[in-house]
C-alpha positions as CSV (number, residue, x, y, z in Angstrom):
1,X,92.7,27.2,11.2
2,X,91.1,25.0,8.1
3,X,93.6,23.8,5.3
4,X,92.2,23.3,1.8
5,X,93.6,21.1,0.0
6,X,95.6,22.1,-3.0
7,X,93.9,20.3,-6.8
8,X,96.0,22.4,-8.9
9,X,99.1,24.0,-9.6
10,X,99.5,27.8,-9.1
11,X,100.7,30.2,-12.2
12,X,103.7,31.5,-10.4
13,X,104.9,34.7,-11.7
14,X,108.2,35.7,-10.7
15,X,109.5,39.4,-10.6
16,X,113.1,39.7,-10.2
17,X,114.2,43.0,-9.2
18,X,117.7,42.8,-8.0
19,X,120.5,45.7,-8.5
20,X,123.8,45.1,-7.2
21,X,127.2,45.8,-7.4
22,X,129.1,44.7,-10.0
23,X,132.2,44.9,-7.3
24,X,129.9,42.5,-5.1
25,X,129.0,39.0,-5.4
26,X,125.6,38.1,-7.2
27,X,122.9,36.9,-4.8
28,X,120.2,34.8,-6.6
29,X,117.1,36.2,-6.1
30,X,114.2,35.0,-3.7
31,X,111.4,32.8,-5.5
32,X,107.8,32.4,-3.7
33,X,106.7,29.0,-4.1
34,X,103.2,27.8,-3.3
35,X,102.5,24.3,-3.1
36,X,99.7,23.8,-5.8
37,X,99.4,22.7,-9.3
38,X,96.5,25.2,-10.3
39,X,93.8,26.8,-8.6
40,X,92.9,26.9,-5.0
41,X,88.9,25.5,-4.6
42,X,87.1,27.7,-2.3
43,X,84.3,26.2,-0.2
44,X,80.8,27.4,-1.6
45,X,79.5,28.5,2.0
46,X,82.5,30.2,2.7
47,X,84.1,30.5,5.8
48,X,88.0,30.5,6.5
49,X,90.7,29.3,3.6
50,X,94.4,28.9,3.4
51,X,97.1,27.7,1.6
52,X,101.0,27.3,2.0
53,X,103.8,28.9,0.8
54,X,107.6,29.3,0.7
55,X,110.2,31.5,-0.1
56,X,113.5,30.3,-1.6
57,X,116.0,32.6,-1.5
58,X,114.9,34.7,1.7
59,X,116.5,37.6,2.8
60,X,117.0,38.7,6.0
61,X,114.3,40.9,7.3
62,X,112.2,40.1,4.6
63,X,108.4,39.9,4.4
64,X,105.3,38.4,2.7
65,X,102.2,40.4,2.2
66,X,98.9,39.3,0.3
67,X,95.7,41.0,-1.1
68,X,92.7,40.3,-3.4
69,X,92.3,41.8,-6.2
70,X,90.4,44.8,-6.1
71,X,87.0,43.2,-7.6
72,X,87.4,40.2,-5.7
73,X,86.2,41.5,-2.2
74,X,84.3,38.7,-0.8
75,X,88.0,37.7,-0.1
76,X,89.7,39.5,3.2
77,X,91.1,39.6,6.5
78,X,94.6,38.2,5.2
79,X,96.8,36.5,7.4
80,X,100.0,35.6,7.0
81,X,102.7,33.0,9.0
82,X,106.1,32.0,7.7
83,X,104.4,29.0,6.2
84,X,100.8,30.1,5.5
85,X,98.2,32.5,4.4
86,X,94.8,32.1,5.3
87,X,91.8,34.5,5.0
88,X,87.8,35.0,4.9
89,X,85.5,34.0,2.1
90,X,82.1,34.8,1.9
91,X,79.6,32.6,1.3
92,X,78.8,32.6,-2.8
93,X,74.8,33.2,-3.1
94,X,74.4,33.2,-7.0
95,X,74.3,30.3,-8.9
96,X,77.7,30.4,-10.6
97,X,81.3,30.2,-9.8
98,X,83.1,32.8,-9.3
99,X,86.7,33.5,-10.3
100,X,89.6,35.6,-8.5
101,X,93.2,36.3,-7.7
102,X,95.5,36.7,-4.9
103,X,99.1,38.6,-5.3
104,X,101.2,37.5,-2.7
105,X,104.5,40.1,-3.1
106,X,107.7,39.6,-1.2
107,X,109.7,42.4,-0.4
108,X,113.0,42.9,0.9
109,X,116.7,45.0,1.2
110,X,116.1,48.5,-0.3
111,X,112.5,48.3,-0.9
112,X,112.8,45.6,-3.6
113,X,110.3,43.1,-4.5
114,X,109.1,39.8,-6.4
115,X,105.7,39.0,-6.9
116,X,103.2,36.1,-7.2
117,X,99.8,35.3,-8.0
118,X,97.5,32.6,-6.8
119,X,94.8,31.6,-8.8
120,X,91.3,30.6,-6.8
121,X,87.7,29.7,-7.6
122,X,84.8,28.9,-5.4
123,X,81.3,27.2,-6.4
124,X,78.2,28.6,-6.2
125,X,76.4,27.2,-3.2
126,X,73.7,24.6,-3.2
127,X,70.3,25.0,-2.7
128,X,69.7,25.3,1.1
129,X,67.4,22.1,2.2
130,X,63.8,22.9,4.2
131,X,63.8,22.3,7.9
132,X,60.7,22.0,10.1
133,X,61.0,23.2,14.0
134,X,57.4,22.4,16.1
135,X,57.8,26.0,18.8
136,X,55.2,24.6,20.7
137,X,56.4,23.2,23.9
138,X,56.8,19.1,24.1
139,X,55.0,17.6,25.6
140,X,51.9,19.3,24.9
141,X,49.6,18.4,27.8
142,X,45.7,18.1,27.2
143,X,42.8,18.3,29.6
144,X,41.2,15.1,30.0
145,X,37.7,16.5,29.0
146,X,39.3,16.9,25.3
147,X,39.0,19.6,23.3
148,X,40.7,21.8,20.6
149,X,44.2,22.3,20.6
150,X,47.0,23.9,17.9
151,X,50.6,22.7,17.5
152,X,52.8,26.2,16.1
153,X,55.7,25.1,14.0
154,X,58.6,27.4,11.5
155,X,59.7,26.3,8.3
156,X,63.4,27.5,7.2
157,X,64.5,27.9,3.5
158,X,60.8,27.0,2.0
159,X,60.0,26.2,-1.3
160,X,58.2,26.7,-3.5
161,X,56.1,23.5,-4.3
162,X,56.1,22.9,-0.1
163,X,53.2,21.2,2.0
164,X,52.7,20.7,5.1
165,X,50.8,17.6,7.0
166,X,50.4,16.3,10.2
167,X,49.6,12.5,11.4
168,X,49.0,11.3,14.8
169,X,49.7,7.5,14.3
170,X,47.2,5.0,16.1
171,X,45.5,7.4,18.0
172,X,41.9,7.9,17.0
173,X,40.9,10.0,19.7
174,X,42.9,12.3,18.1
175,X,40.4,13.6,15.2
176,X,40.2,16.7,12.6
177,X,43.8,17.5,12.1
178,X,44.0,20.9,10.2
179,X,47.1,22.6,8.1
180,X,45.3,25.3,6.2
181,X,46.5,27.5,8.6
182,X,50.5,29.0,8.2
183,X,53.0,28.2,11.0
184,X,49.6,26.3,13.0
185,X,48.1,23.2,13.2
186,X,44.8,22.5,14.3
187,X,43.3,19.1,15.8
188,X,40.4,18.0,18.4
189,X,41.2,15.4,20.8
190,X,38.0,13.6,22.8
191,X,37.8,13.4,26.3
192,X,39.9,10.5,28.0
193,X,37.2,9.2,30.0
194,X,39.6,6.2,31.2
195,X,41.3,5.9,34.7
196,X,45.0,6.7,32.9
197,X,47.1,9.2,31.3
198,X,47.2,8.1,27.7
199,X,50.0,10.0,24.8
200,X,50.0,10.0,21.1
201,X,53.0,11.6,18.8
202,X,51.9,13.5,16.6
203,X,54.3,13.7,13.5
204,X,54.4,16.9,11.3
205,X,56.0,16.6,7.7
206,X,56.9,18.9,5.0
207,X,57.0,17.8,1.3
208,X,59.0,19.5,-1.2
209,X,60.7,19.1,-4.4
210,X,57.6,16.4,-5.1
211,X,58.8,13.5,-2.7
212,X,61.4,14.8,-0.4
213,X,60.2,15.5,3.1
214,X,61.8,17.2,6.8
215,X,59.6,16.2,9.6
216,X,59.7,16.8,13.3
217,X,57.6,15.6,16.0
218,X,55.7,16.1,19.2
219,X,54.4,13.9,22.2
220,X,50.5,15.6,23.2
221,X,49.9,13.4,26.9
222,X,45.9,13.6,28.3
223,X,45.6,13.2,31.4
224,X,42.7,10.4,32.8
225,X,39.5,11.1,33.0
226,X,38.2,12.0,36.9
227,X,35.8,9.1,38.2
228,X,31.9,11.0,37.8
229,X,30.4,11.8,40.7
230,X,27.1,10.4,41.2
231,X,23.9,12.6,41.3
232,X,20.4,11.9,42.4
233,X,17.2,13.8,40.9
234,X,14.0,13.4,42.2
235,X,11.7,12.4,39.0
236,X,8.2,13.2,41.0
237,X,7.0,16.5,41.1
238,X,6.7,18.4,44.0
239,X,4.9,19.3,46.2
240,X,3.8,15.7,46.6
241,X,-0.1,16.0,47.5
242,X,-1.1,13.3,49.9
243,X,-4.9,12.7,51.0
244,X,-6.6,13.4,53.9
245,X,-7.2,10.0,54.8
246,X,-3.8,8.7,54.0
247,X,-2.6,5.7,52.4
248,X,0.4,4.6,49.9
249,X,2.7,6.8,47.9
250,X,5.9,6.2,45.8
251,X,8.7,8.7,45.1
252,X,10.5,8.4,41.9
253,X,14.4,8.5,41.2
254,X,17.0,8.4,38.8
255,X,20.8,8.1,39.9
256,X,23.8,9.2,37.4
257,X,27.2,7.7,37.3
258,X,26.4,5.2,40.0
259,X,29.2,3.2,41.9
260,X,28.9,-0.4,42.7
261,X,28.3,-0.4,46.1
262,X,26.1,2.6,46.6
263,X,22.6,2.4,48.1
264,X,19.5,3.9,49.1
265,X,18.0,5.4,51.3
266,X,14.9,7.9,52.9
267,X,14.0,9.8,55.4
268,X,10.8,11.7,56.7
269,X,12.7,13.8,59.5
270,X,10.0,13.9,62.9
271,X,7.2,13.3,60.9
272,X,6.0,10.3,62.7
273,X,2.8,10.1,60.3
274,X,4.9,9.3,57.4
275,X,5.7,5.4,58.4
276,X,7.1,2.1,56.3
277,X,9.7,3.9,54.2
278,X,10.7,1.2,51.4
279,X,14.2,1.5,49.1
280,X,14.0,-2.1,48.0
281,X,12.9,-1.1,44.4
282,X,15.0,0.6,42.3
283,X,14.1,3.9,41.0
284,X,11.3,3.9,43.6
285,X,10.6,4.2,47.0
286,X,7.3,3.7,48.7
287,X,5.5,4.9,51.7
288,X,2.6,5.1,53.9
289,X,1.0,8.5,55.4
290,X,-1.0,8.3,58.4
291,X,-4.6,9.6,57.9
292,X,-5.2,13.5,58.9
293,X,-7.8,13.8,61.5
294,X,-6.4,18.0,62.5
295,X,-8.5,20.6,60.1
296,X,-5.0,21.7,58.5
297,X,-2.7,20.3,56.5
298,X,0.1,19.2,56.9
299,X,3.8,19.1,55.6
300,X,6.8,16.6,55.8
301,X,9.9,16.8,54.0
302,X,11.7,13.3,52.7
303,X,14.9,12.9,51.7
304,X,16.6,10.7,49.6
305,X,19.6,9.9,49.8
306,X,22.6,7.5,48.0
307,X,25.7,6.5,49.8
308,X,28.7,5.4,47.6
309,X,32.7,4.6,48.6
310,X,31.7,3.8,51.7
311,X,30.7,7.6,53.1
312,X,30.0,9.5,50.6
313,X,26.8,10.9,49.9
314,X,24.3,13.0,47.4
315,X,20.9,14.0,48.8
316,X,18.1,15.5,47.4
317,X,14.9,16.2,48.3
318,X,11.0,17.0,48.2
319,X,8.1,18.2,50.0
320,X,4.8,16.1,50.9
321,X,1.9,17.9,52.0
322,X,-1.2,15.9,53.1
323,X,-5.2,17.6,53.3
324,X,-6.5,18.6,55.9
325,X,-9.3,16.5,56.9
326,X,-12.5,18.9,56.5
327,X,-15.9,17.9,58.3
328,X,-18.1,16.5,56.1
329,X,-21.0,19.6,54.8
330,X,-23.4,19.8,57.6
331,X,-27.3,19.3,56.1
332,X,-29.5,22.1,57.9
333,X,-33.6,21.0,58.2
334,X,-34.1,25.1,57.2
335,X,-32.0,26.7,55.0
336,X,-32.8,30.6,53.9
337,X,-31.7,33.4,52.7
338,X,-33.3,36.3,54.5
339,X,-34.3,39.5,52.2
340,X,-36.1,41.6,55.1
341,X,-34.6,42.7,58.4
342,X,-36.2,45.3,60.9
343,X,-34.1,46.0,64.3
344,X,-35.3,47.6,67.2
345,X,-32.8,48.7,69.5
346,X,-34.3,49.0,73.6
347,X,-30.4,50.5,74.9
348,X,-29.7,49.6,78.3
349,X,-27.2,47.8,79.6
350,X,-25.6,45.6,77.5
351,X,-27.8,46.9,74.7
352,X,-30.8,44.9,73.8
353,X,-31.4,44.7,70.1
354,X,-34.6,42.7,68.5
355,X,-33.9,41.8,65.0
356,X,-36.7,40.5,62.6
357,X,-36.2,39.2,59.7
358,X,-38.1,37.6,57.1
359,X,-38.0,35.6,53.2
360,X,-39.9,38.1,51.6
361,X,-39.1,41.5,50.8
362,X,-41.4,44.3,52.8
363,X,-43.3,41.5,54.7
364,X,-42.1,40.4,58.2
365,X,-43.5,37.4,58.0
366,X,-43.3,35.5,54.5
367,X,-42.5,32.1,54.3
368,X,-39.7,31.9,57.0
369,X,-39.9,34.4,60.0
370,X,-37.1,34.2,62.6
371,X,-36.9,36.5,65.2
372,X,-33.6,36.8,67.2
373,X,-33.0,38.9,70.9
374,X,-29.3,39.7,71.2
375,X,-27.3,41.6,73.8
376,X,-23.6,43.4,73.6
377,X,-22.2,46.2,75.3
378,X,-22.8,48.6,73.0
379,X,-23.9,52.3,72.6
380,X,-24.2,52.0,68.9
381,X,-27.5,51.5,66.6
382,X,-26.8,48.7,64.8
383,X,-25.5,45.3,66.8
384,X,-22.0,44.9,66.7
385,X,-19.8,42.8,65.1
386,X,-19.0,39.6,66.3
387,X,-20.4,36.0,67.3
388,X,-23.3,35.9,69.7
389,X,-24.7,32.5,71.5
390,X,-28.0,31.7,72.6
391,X,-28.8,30.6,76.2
392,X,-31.8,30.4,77.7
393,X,-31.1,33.3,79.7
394,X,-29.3,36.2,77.6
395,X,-28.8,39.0,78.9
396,X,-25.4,39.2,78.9
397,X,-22.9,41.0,76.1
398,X,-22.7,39.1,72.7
399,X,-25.4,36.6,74.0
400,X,-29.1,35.8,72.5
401,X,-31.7,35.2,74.4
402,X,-33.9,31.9,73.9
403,X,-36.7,33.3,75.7
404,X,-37.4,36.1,73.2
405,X,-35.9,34.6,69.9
406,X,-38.3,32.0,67.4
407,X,-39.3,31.1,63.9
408,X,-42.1,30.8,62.1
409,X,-41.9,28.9,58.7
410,X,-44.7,27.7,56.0
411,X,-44.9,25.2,53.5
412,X,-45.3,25.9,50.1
413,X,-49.4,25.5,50.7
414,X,-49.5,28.4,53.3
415,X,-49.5,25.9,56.3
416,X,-47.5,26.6,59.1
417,X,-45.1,23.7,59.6
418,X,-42.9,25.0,62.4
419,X,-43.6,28.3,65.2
420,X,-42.0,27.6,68.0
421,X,-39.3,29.1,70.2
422,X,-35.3,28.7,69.2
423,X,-33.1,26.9,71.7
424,X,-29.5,26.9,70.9
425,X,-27.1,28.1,68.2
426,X,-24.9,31.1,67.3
427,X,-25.1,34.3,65.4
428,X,-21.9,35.6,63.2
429,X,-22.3,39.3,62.6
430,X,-19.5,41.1,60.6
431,X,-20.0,44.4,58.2
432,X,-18.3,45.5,55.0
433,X,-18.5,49.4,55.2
434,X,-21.6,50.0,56.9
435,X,-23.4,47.1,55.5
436,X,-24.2,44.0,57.9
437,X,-23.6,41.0,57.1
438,X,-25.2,38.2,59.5
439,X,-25.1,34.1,59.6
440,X,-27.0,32.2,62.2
441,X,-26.6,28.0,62.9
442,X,-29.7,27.7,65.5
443,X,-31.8,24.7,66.8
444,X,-35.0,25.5,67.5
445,X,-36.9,23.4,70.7
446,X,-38.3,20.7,68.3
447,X,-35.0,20.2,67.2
448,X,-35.4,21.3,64.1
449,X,-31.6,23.1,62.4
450,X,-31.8,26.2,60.9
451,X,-29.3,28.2,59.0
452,X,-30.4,31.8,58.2
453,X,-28.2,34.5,56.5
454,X,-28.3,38.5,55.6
455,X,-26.7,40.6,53.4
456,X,-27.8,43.4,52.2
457,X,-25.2,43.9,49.8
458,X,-26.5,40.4,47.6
């Protein structure tokens, strides 16, 4: 139990009651004494109080009660011990003292009493003083790739004229450091691209009263930045088109985040063609394709690859496709397009058909006459679709016979320049709808090329 001290002397007021009889001996009445010289101070914020006491004069079975006076009720809870009294006081919120008594009354034989008063004042309270409490959890922990982040914080007892700030020292990768915001505050940290956990304090103050200040503080840690992993793009465009007749090629590169000790290199897979695979250059690698003698292309796929840490490894890749290697455009000696045609069909078996056809239209001669015997088992009217060759002896289905088949061509003057039999060669016949569609590659037995085609359609 807390024991103010005494400043002043108490105003003691002294009731003396007594009655007895005149037959018996006076008794001199009890006194209460309390050991002060004025007023009992009473702490501002309240709390517990006491003072001492005494009674001179006691009588047996005698008591000592106290109470406030009935204004003063932020005084209560009296207790009392043969030396002591002690009570509550309630904090005083208004900004003056306040004033109040205590009657402390002793009583004793038949109901009699003296009384005393005790004096007491208490202070108004001072101003509370601002505190600042960061609620966010410390350390605050930030990813290494930065970013924004808010520290939450509670002011008690604010004033008026308060402001807030917020510093983080040394640490400029701590940047934009906001307090607009009530209870928050705002910053952007940049990513930690170092190997190691690096930590900044970040201090937040409030400023009141002009230049008085409560701070508190919090540790932010960022963890390091993760080593890159390298990448590989392939910078030429793909498909990569390669020549018919081969020759030298380059692939171009670019590698991110490389290590020290990666390297290069490329592979074509089973595509044996693709030979002397060069990673020497950076950025480049260069090859050579073998040259394409099939009549289709072909396709190889290289890939490119870097190795780093020893085994580790990013790939990519892209296509190649080389030409085919087309013949070169056969020249004919004859070249026409044929505007008449007459067939005859003779049946049997295989079917003989006699085609006639002709340069000029209604005229089965003109300028180029070419007259071709072709076979195929076949019940039909018109020839049937397919490729016929001539032999010299025909007869047979999709053949021509040599025999029976010759052209007949003039120069520009009327002169015959070739009639003579045809020796060799085939005849393509296909047909869109019912329309025929014929071309012929023939040698006729001078040696002379021809190549003849029909369609009606054109």
């Amino acid at each position: 139990m807390k024991r103010l001290r005494i400043t002043a002397a108490m105003a003691i007021t002294a009731l003396l009651l007594a009655g007895c009889d005149k037959e018996e001996q006076k008794l001199p009445d009890p006194i209460i004494n309390v050991d002060n010289e004025a007023i009992i101070e009473l702490p501002p914020a309240g709390g517990t109080a006491s003072f001492a006491y005494r009674i001179e004069n006691s009588v047996e079975n005698g008591y000592l009660t106290a109470k406030p006076s009935e204004s003063d009720t932020w005084m209560s809870d009296f207790t009392i011990t043969d030396s002591e009294v002690s009570f509550s006081v309630e904090a005083n919120e208004t900004e003056e003292s306040r004033e109040g008594t205590i009657s402390l009354i002793y009583t004793y034989g038949e109901n009699k009493t003296v009384n005393a008063v005790v004096n007491v004042s208490q202070q108004p309270g001072e101003e509370p003083v601002p505190t600042i409490t960061i609620t966010t959890e410390d350390p605050l922990t930030l990813a290494a790739d930065g970013g924004s982040y808010t520290i939450a914080y509670e002011i008690t007892d604010p004033t008026e004229d308060g402001s807030i700030s917020a510093d983080a020292g040394d640490a400029g990768w701590i940047t934009d450091i906001n307090c607009d915001t009530e209870g928050v505050i705002t910053f952007s940290a940049a990513a930690n691209d170092t190997d190691g956990e690096r930590q900044a304090i970040v201090k937040v103050t409030y400023t009141y009263n002009g230049t008085e200040t409560a701070s508190d503080a919090i540790t932010v840690s960022q963890q390091p930045g993760e080593e890159p992993v390298p990448t590989i793009t392939i910078a030429t465009e793909g498909p990569l088109t390669l020549a018919a007749d081969g020759g030298s090629y380059t692939i171009a590169y670019e590698i991110t985040d490389p290590t020290e000790d990666g390297s290069i290199s490329a592979d074509a897979g089973d595509a044996g063609w693709i030979t002397d695979i060069n990673c020497d250059t950076e950025g480049v690698i260069t090859f050579s394709a073998a040259a394409n003698d099939t009549d289709g292309e072909r396709q190889a796929t290289i890939t490119v690859t870097y190795t780093y840490n020893g085994t580790e490894t990013v790939s990519e890749s892209i296509d190649a496709v080389q030409e085919a290697n087309e013949p070169p455009v056969q020249g004919y000696d004859f070249e026409y397009e044929m505007i008449y045609l007459n067939i005859i069909n003779y049946g049997g078996t295989p079917c003989n058909y006699y085609i006639t056809m002709s340069d000029t239209e209604g005229d089965a001669y003109g300028t180029a006459r070419y007259v071709l015997d072709i076979y195929a088992n076949s019940d039909t009217s018109m020839p049937p679709a397919g490729t016929y060759t001539m032999t010299a002896n025909g007869g047979e289905d999709m053949t021509a016979s040599s025999g029976y088949s010759s052209t007949r061509i003039e120069d520009e003057s009327g002169n015959v320049i070739v009639n003579c039999k045809l020796a060799e060669g085939t005849i393509t016949i296909t047909y869109e709808g019912d329309t025929m569609i014929m071309d012929a590659v023939l040698t006729d037995v001078e040696g002379n090329t021809h190549h003849v085609t029909y369609n009606a359609a054109s």
